[in-house]
Wavefront OBJ file of the C-alpha trace (Angstrom):
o trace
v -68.641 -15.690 -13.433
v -67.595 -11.937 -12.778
v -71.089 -11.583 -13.127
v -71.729 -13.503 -9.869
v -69.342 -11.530 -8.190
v -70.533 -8.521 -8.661
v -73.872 -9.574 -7.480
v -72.615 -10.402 -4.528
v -71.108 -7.012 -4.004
v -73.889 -4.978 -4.537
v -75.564 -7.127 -2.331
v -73.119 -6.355 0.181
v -72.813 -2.192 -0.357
v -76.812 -1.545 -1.508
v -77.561 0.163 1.905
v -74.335 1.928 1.800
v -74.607 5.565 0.688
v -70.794 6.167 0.665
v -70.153 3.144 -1.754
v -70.943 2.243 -5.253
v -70.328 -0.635 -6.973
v -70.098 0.359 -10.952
v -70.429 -2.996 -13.027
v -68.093 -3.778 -16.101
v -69.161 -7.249 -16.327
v -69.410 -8.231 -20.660
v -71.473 -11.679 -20.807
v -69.252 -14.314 -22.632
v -66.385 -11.699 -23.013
v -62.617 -12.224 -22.367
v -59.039 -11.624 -22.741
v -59.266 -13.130 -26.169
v -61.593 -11.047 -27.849
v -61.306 -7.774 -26.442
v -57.595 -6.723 -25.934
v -56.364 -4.699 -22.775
v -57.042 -1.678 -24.273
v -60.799 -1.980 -24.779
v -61.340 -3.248 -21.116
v -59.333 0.032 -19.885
v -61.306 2.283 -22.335
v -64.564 0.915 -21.260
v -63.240 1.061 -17.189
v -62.418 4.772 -18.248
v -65.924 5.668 -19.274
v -67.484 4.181 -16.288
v -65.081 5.716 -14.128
v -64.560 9.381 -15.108
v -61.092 10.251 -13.379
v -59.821 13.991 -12.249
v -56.619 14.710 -13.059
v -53.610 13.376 -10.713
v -56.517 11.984 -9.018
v -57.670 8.304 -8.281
v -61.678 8.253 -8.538
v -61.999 4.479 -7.704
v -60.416 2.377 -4.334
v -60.549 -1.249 -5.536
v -60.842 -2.982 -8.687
v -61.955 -6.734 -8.887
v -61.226 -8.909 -12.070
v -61.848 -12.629 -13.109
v -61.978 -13.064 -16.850
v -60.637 -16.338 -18.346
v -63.699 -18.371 -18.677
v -64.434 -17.592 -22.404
v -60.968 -17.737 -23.706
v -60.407 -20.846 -24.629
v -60.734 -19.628 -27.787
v -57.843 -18.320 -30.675
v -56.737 -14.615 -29.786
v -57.345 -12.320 -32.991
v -54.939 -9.444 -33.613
v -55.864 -7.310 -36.555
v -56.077 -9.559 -39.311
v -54.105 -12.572 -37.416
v -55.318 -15.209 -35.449
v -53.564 -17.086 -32.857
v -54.617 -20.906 -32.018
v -55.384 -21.522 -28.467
v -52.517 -24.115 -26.599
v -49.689 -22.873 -28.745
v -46.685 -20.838 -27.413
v -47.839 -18.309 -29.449
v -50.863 -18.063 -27.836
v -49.465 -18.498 -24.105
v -47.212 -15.306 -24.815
v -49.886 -13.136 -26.361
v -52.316 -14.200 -23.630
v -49.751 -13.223 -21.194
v -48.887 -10.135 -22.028
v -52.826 -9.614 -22.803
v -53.096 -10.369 -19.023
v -50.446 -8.482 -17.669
v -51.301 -5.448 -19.498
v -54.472 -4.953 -18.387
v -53.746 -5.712 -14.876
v -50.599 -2.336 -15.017
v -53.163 -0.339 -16.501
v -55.633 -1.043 -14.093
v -53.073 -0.983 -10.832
v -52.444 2.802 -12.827
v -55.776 4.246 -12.361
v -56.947 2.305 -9.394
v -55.762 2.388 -5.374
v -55.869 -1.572 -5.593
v -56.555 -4.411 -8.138
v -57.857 -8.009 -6.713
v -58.071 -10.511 -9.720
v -59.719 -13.828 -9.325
v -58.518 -16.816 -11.268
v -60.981 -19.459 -12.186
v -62.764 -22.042 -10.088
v -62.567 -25.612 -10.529
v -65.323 -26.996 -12.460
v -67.422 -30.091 -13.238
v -67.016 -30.047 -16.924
v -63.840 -32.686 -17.032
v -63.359 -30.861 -20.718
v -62.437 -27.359 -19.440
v -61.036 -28.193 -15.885
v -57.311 -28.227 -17.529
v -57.482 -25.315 -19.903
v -58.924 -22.995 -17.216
v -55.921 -24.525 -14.630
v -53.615 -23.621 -17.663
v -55.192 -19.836 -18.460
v -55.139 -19.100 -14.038
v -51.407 -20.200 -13.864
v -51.030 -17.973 -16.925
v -52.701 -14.834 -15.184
v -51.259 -15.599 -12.006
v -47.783 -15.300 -13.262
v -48.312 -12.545 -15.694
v -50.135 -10.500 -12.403
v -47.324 -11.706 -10.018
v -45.258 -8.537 -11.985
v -47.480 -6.062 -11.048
v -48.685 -4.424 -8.023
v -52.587 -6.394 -8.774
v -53.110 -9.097 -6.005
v -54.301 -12.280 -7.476
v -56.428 -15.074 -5.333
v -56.059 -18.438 -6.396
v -59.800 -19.848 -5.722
v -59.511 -23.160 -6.930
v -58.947 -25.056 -3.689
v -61.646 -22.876 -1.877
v -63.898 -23.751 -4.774
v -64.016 -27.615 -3.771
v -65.221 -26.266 -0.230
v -63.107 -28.377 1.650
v -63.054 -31.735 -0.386
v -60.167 -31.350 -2.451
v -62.481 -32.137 -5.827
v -65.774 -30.842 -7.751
v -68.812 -31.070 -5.537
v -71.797 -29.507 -6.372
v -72.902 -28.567 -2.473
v -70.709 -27.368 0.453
v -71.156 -26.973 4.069
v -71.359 -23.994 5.419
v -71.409 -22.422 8.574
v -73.194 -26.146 9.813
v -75.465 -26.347 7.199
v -75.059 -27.857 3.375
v -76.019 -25.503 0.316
v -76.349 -25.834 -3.125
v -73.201 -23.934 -4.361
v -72.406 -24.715 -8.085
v -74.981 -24.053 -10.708
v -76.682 -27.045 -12.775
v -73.859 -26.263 -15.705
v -70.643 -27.476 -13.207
v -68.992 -24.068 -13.886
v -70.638 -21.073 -12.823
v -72.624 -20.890 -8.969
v -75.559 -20.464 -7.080
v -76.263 -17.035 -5.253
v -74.610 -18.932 -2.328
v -71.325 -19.890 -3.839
v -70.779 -16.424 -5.347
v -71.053 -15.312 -1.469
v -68.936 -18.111 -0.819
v -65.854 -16.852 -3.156
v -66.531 -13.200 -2.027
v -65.030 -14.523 1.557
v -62.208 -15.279 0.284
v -61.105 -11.471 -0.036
v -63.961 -9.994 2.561
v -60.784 -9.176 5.152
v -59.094 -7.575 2.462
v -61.645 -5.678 1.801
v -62.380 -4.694 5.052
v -58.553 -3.170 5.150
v -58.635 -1.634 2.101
v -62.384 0.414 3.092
v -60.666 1.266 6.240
v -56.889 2.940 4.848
v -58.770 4.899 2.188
v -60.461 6.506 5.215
v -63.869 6.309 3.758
v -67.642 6.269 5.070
v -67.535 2.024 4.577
v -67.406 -0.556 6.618
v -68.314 -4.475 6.184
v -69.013 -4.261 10.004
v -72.202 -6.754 10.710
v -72.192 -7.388 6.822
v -73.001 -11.444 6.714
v -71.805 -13.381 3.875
v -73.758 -16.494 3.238
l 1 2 3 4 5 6 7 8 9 10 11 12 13 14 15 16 17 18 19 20 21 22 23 24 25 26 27 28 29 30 31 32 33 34 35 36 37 38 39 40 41 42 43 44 45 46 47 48 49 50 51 52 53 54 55 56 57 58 59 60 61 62 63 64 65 66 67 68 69 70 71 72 73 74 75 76 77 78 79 80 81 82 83 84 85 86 87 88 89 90 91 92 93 94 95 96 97 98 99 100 101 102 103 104 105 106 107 108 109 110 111 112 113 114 115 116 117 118 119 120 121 122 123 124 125 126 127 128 129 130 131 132 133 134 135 136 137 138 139 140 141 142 143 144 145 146 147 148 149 150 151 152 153 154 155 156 157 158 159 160 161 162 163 164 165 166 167 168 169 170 171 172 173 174 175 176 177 178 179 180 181 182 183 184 185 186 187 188 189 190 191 192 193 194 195 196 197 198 199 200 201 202 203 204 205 206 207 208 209 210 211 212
């Protein structure tokens, strides 16, 4: 899914000289298997900071699809839907968003979408209202998608009308998207971004940019 997203936003910067949009994405990664501390080390060698200086404006984050899953802690391994793994998870979540709000001007994180796959819709509900809490106590920003992920119907569809005209927006799997519904979530933070660009003062603008 993060994947998606950051299609989308080098689709939106690529003509923009004064932008660059550095790509962390790890393909069926997670919270679960790679603890805060390897997602900060890996940020920190794509993103080579001064010192007392903040290289990089925004950060965006959605991980939470691959962790429904135990959490392993040296030789330890903690079940998925016990406390034990809500409080590890947790603090596995709120860690990485401090860290990141540390070395970054601003942190969005994305929860999950709703889904098709009736076996996963209430785990990933369970793991966003975990992240959303545990990023609620930092200074990250978190955006709930899962309502704007039904695109206005209040349930899974797989298509959604926009802008007059209906698209394909989910992907043949119910969970991840089409090219369109990765635009589609982008909106929901485009005017953020937009305010961001503008306070750092920087050569960017989303002026004329059209999402689909």
């Amino acid at each position: 899914m993060a994947d998606g997203l950051w299609g989308s936003l080098y689709r939106v910067f690529a003509r923009c000289e004064d932008m660059e949009v550095i790509r962390l994405t790890q393909v069926s990664d997670g919270l679960t298997k790679s603890s805060p501390d390897i997602w900060l080390s890996r940020y920190e060698q794509a993103t080579p900071t001064q010192s007392n200086t903040t290289s990089t404006d925004i950060v965006i984050v959605q991980v939470g699809a691959n962790d429904i899953t135990f959490i392993r802690e040296g030789s330890r391994r903690t079940a998925f839907g016990t406390p034990e793994w809500t409080d590890a998870y947790a603090t596995r979540a709120k860690s990485l968003a401090s860290g990141l709000t540390d070395r970054a001007t601003a942190v969005i994180w994305f929860g999950l979408p709703i889904v098709g796959a009736s076996r996963l819709e209430p785990s990933y509900r369970e793991i966003s209202e975990l992240i959303e809490t545990a990023v609620s106590k930092t200074d990250a920003q978190y955006m709930d998608i899962h309502e704007h992920t039904s695109f206005g119907t209040g349930q899974f569809t797989m298509s959604g009308v926009i802008d007059g005209r209906r698209q394909q927006m989910r992907a043949t799997d119910q969970i991840h998207f089409t090219t369109a519904g990765y635009d589609h979530v982008l909106q929901t933070i485009f005017n953020d971004l937009g305010r961001l660009l503008t306070r750092q003062d920087r050569g960017v603008t989303l002026e004329n940019v059209d999402l689909q």
